[in-house]
SEVO-154880 format. One line per 4 residues: their letters; for each residue x, y, z of N, C-alpha, C. Coordinates in Angstrom, 2 decimals. Each point is the difference from the previous one (the first is absolute). Example, Ala and Ser with C-alpha at 12.3 -4.5 7.8 and 13.67 -1.06 7.14 Angstrom:
% SEVO-154880
AS = 13.19 -5.69 7.80 -0.89 1.19 0.00 0.90 1.20 0.00  -0.35 1.05 -0.72 0.82 1.19 0.06 -0.77 1.09 0.73;
//
This chain:
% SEVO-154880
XXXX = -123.25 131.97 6.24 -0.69 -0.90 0.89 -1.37 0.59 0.31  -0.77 -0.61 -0.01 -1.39 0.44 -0.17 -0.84 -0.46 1.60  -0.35 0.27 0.85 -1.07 -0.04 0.88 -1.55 -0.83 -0.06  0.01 -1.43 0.59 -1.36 -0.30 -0.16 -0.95 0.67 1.30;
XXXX = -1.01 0.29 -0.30 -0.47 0.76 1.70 -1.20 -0.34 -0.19  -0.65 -1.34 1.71 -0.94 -0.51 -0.11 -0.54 0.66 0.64  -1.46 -0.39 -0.19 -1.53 0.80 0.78 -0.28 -1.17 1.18  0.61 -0.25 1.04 -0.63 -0.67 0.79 -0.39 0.54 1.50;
XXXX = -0.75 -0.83 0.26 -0.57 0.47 1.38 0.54 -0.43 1.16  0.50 0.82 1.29 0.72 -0.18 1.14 -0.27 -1.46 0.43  -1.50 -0.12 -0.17 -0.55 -1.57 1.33 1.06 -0.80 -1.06  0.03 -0.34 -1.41 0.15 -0.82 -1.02 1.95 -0.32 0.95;
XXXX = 0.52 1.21 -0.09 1.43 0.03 -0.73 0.40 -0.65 1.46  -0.63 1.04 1.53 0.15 -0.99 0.94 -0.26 -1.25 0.66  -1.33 -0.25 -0.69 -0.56 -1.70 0.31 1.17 -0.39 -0.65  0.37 -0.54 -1.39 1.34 -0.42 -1.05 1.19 -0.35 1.23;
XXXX = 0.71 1.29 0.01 1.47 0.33 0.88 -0.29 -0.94 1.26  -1.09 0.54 1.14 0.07 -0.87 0.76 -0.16 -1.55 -0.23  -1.00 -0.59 -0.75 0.14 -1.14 -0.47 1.48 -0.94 -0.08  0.60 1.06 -0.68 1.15 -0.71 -0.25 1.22 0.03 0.90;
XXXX = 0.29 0.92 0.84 0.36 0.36 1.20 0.12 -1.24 0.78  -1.78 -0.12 0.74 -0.26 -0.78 0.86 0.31 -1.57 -0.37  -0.50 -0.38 -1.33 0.72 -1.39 -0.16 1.72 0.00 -0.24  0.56 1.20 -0.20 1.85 -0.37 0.17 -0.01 -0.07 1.44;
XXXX = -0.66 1.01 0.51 0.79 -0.31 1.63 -0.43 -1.50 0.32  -1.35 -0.37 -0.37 -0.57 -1.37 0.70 0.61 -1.26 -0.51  1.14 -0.02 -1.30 0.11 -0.77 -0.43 1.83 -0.09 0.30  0.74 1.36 -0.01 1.21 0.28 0.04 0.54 -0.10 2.00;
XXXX = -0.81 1.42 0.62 0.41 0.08 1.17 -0.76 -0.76 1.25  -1.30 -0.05 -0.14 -0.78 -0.95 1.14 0.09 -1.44 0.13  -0.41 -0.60 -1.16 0.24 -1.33 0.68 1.51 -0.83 0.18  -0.08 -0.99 0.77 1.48 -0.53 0.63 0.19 -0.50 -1.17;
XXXX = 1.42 -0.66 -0.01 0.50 -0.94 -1.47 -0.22 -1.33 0.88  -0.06 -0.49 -0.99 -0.13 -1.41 0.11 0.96 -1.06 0.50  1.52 0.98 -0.31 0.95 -0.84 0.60 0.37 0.17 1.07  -0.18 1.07 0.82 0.26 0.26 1.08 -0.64 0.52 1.19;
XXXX = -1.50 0.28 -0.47 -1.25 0.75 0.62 0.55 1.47 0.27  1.09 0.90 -0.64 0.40 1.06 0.27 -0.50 0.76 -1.12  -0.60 1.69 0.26 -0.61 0.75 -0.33 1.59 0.99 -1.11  0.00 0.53 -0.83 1.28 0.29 -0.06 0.42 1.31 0.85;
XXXX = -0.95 0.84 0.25 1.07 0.72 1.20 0.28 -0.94 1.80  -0.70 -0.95 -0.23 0.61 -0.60 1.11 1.53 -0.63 -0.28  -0.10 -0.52 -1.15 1.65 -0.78 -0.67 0.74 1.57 0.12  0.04 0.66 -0.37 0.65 1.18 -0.24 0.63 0.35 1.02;
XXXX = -0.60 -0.08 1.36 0.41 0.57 1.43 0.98 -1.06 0.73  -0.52 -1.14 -0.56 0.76 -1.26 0.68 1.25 -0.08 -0.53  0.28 0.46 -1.41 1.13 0.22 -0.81 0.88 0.69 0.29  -0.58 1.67 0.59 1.03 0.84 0.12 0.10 -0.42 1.53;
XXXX = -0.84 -0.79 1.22 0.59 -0.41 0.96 1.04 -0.79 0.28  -0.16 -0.99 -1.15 1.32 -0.93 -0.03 1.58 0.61 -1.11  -0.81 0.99 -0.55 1.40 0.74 -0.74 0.59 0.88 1.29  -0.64 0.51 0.95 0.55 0.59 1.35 0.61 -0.58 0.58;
XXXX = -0.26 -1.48 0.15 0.93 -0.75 1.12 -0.94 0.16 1.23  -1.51 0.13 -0.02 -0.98 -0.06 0.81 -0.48 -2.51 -0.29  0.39 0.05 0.84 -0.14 -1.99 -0.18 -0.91 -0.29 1.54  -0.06 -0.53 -0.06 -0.23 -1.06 1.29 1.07 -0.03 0.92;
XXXX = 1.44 -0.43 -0.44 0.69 -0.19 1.20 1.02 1.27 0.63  -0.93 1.57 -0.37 0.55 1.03 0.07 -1.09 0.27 1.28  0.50 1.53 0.93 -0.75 0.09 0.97 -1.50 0.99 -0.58  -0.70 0.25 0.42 -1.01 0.65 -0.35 0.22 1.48 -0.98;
XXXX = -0.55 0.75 -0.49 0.30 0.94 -1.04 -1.08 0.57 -0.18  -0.18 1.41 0.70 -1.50 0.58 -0.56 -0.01 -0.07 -1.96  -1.79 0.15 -0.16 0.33 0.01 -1.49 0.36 1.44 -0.66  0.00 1.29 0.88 0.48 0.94 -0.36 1.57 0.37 -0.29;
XXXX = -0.04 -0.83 0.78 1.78 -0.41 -0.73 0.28 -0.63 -1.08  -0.51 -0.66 -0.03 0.00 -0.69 -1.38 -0.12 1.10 -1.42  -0.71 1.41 0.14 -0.38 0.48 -1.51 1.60 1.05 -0.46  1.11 -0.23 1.21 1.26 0.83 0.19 0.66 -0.49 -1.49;
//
């Protein structure tokens, strides 16, 4: 197996990485969905709240209880 080894320059390799970075998060984690206006770590929390048995017609529940 042989090694290709490029000559590039720091600004190059980090302008690139971040580029691509910033549009996954902007495209994956920031904006809401469409079906539900939920962000996905907001769905995520609401999920494991209702996998807890954290509902509405339960009495109040810090959310630090919730990560047990």
């Amino acid at each position: 197996m042989s090694e290709i080894i490029q000559d590039l320059s720091l600004e190059d390799v980090l302008g690139d990485r971040f580029g691509r970075y910033s549009k996954y998060i902007i495209q994956e984690r920031a904006l809401p969905d469409v079906r539900d206006g939920l962000k996905p770590v907001q769905r995520r929390i609401l999920y494991a709240m209702y996998s807890s048995g954290n509902t509405h017609d339960k009495n109040f529940r810090k959310s630090a209880k919730n990560s047990r």
